[in-house]
C-alpha positions as CSV (number, residue, x, y, z in Angstrom):
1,X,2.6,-83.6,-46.4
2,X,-0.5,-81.2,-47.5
3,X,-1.5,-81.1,-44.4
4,X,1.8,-80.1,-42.4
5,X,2.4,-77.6,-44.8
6,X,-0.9,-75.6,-43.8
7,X,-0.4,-75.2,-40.0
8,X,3.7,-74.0,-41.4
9,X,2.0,-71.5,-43.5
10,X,-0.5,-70.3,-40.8
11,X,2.4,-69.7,-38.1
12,X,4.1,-67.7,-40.7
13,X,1.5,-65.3,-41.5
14,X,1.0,-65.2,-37.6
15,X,4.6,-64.2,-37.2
16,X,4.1,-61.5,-39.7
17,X,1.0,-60.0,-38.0
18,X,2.6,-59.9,-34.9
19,X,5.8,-57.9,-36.2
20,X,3.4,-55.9,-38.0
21,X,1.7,-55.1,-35.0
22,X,5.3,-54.5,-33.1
23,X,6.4,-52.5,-35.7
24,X,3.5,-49.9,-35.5
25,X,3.4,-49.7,-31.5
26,X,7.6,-48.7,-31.9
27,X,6.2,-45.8,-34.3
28,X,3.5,-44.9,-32.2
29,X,5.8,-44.9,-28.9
30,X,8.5,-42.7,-31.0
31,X,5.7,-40.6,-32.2
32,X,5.2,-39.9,-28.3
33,X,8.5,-39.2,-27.3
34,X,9.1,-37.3,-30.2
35,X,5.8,-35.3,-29.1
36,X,6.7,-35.1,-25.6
37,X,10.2,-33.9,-26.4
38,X,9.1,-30.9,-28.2
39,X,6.3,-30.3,-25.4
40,X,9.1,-30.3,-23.2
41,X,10.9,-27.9,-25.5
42,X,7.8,-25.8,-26.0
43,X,7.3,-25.2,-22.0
44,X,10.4,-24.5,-21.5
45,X,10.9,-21.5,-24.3
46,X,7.1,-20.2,-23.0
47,X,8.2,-20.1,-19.6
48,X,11.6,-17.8,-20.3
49,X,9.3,-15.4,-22.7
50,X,7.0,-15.3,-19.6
51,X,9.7,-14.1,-17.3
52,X,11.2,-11.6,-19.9
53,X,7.7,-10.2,-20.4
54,X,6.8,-9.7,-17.1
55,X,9.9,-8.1,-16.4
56,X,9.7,-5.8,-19.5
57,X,6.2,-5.2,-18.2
58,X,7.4,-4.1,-15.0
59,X,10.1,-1.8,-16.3
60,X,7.7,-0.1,-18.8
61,X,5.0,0.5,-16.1
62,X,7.7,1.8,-13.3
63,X,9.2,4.0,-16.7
64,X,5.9,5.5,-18.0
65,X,4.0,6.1,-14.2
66,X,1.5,3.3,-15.3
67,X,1.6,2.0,-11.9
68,X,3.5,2.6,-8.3
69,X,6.2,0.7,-8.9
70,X,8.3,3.0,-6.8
71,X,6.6,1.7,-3.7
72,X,6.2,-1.8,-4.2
73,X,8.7,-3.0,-6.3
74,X,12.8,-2.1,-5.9
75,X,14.3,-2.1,-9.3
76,X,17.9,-2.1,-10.0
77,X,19.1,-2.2,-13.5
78,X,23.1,-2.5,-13.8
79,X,25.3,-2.1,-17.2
80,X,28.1,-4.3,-17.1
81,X,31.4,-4.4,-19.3
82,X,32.6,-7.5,-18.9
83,X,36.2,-7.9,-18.9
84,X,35.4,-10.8,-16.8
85,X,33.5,-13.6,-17.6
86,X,31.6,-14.0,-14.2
87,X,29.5,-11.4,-12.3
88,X,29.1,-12.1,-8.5
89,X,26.6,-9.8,-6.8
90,X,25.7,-10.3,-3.0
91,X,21.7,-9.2,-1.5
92,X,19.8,-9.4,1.3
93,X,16.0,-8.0,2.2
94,X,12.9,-9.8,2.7
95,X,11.6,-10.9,-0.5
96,X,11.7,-12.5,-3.7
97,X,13.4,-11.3,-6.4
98,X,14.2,-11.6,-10.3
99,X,17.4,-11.5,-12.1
100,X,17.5,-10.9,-15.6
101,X,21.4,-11.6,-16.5
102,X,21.4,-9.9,-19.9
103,X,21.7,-12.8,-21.8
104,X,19.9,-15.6,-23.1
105,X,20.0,-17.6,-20.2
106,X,16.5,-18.0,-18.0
107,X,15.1,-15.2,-15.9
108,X,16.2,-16.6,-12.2
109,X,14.2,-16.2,-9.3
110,X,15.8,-16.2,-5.6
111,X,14.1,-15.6,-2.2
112,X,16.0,-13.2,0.0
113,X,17.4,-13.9,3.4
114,X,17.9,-11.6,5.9
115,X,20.8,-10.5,8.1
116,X,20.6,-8.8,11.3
117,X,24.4,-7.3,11.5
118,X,24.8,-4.6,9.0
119,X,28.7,-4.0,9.7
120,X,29.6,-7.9,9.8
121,X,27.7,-8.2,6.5
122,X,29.1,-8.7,3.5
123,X,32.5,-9.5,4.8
124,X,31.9,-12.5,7.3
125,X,28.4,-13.3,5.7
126,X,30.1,-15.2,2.8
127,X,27.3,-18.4,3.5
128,X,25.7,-19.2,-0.3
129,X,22.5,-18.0,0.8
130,X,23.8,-14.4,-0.2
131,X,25.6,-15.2,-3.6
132,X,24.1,-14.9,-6.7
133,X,26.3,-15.6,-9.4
134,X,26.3,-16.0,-13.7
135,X,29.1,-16.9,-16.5
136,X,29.0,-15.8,-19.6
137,X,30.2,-17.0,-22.6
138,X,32.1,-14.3,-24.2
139,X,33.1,-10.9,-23.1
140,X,30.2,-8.1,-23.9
141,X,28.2,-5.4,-23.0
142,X,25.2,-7.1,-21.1
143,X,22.4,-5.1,-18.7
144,X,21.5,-6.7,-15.6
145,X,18.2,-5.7,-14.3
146,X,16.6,-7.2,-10.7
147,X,13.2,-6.6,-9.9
148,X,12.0,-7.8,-6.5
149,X,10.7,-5.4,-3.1
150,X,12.9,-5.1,0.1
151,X,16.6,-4.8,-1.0
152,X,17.8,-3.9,1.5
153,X,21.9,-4.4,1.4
154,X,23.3,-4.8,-2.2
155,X,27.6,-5.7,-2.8
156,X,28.7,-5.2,-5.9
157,X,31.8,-4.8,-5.9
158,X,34.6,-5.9,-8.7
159,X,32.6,-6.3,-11.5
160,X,33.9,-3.8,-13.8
161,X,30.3,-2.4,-13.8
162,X,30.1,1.0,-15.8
163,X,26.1,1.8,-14.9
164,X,24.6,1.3,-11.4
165,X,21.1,2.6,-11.1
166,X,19.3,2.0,-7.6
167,X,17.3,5.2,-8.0
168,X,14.3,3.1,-7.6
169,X,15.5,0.8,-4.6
170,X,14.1,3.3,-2.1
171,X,14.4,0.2,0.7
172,X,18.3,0.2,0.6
173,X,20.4,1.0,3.6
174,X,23.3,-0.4,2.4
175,X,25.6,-0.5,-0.8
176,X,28.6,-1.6,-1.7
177,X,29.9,-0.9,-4.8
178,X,33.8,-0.3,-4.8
179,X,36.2,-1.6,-7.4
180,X,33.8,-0.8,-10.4
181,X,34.3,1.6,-13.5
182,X,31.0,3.7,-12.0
183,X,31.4,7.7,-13.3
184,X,28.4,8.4,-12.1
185,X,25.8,7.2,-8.9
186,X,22.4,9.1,-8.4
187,X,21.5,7.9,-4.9
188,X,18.9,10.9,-4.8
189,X,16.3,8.5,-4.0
190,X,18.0,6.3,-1.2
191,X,16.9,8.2,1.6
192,X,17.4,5.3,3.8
193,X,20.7,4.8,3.0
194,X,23.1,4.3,6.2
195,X,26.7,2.9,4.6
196,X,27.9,3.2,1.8
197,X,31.1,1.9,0.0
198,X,32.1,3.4,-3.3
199,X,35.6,3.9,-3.7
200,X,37.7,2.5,-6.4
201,X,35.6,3.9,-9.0
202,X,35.7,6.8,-12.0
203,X,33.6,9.0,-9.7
204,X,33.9,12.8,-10.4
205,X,30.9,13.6,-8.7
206,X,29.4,12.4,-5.4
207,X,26.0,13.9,-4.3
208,X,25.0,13.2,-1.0
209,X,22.7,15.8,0.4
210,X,19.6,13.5,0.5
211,X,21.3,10.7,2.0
212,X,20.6,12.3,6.0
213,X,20.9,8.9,7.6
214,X,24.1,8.1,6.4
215,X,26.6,6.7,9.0
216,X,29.9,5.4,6.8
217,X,31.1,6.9,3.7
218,X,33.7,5.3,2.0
219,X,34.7,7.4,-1.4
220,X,38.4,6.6,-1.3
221,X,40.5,6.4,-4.9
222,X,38.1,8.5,-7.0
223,X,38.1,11.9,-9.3
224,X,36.3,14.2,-6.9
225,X,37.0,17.4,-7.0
226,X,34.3,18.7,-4.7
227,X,32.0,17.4,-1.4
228,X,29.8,18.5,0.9
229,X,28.6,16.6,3.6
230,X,27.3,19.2,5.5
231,X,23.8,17.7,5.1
232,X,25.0,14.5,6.7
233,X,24.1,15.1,10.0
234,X,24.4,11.2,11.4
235,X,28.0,10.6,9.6
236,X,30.6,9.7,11.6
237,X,33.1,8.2,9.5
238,X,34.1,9.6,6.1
239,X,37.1,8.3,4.2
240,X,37.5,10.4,1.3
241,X,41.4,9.2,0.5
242,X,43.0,9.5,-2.9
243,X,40.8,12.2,-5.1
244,X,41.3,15.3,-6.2
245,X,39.7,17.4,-3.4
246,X,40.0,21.1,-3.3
247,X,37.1,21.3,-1.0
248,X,35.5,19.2,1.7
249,X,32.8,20.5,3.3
250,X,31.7,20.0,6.5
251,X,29.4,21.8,9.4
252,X,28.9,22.0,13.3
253,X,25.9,20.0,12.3
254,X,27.9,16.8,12.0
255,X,27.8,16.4,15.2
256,X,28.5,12.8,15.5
257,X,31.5,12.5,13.2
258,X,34.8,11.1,14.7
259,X,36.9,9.6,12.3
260,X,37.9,11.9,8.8
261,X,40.7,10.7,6.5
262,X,41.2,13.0,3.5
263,X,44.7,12.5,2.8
264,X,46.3,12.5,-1.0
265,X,44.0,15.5,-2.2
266,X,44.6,18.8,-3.3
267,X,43.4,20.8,-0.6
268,X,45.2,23.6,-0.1
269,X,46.3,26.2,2.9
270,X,42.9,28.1,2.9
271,X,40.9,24.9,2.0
272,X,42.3,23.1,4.9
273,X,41.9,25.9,7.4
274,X,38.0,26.2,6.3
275,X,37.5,22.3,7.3
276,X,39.4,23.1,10.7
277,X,36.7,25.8,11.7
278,X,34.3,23.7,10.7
279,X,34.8,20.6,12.3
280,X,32.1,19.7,14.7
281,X,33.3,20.1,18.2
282,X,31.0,17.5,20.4
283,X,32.6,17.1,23.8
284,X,31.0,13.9,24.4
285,X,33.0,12.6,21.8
286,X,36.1,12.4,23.4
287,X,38.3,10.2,20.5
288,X,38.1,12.2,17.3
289,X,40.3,12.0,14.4
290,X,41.6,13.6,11.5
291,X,44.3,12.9,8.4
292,X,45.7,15.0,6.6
293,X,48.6,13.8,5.1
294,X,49.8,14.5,1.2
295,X,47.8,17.7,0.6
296,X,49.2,20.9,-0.5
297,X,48.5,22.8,2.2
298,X,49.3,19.9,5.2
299,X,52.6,21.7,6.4
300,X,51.6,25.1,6.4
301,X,47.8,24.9,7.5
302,X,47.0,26.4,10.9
303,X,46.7,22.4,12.9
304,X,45.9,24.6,16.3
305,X,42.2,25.4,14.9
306,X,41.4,21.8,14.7
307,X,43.1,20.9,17.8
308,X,41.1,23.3,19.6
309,X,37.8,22.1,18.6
310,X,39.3,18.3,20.2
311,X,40.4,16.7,16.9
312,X,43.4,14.5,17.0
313,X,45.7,15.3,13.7
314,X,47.4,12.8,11.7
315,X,49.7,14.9,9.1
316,X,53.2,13.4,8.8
């Protein structure tokens, strides 16, 4: 019976040893995911703060002249008040760029596609490759800032946005930006700007003397009170509907205009009769246009001035 007993003890202790031994290689496997977990975690927070100070960096250097920014690297920095909870914002160009949403979500990088039809695009171009899209949690002030070379088209539109500064974008031919609460768009710096959309906005003032490419103006449903574009020498569309015009400047120089809708302002007998004589009168353009309609001066203005120089009057 002694000797049974021994071998009983022996496979005991064994037993013990080997849970022992099972117990400490659980530990040491927890001890490694637990490791690997906050390694994970760890990359993960290093890589944001990377993103944001690379971003910050580029911002400070473009701010302070540190380096030409300006020349290599189209910044646009938006303010938006969000009385909605998602921000859509469409681009195209040829490179890659970063968009800092404003809040504490990741710094996301996109590559740009291009698109070859200016006037189809955005409005038929509605493929995922040109939306970039963020929700927020929460309605706030947030500043979205995109950093990347070659924008070339930017929509923005209906995103209550209150700021919109492109002024170092110099690549951008076209921007859309209607149905914002924008008082204010310096587009001093978007000399190769060919279209742009602005209406539905707070605009008061609307300065586009450096903008000599421009094609399509679209400044419908503002607060202007004034604009001149006289400089504009490659416009040929200009929809200035629903402000609060008493002057609209044009020249002989706009020589390829054809289509001018200015009803709903306040321009008056005189006002009116100035734009007439100063309608471009290009021969070659045989279908040119004008509206008039729901200005103070519409049915007393002298319509034969215009008519003479080949426009076609809309005024009723």
């Amino acid at each position: 019976m002694k000797a049974a007993a021994a071998p009983s003890r022996r496979l005991h202790a064994s037993g013990r040893v080997r849970g022992r031994q099972r117990r400490a290689e659980t530990n040491e496997t927890r001890e490694f995911e637990d490791e690997f977990i906050v390694y994970l975690i760890f990359c993960s927070i290093m890589k944001r703060l990377v993103f944001r100070i690379l971003a910050a960096v580029s911002v400070m250097m473009a701010t302070f002249g540190l380096a030409d920014i300006s020349a290599k690297t189209a910044i646009t920095k938006m303010t938006l008040t969000t009385t909605i909870d998602k921000v859509t914002i469409k681009m195209v160009g040829s490179s890659t760029v970063a968009i800092d949403w404003g809040d504490d979500s990741e710094v996301e990088t996109k590559v740009l596609q291009t698109y070859s039809n200016m006037w189809a695009w955005p409005t038929t171009a509605f493929s995922s490759e040109y939306f970039y899209t963020h929700s927020y949690s929460g309605y706030a002030s947030r500043i979205i800032t995109i950093s990347g070379e070659n924008i070339t088209h930017m929509a923005c539109f209906g995103n209550q946005l209150t700021i919109l500064d492109i002024s170092e974008n110099t690549e951008l031919t076209e921007l859309i930006c209607y149905e914002n609460q924008l008082t204010r768009l310096d587009l001093s710096n978007n000399t190769k700007l060919t279209r742009l959309v602005c209406g539905e906005n707070q605009l008061t003032n609307l300065d586009v003397s450096k903008n000599s490419v421009l094609t399509g103006l679209y400044c419908l449903d503002n607060k202007l009170t004034i604009l001149d574009v006289s400089k504009n020498t490659e416009l040929w569309y200009l929809n200035c509907k629903n402000n609060k015009l008493t002057s609209l400047v044009v020249s002989k120089n706009n020589t390829e205009m054809r289509t001018l809708e200015c009803d709903q302002n306040k321009l008056r007998i005189a006002a009116l009769n100035i734009l007439f004589e100063t309608l471009p009168d290009n021969a070659e353009i045989k279908a040119k246009g004008l509206s008039i309609t729901g200005n103070p001066g519409t049915n007393s203005c002298d319509l034969s001035i215009a008519k003479n120089n080949g426009w076609k009057i809309n005024y009723r």
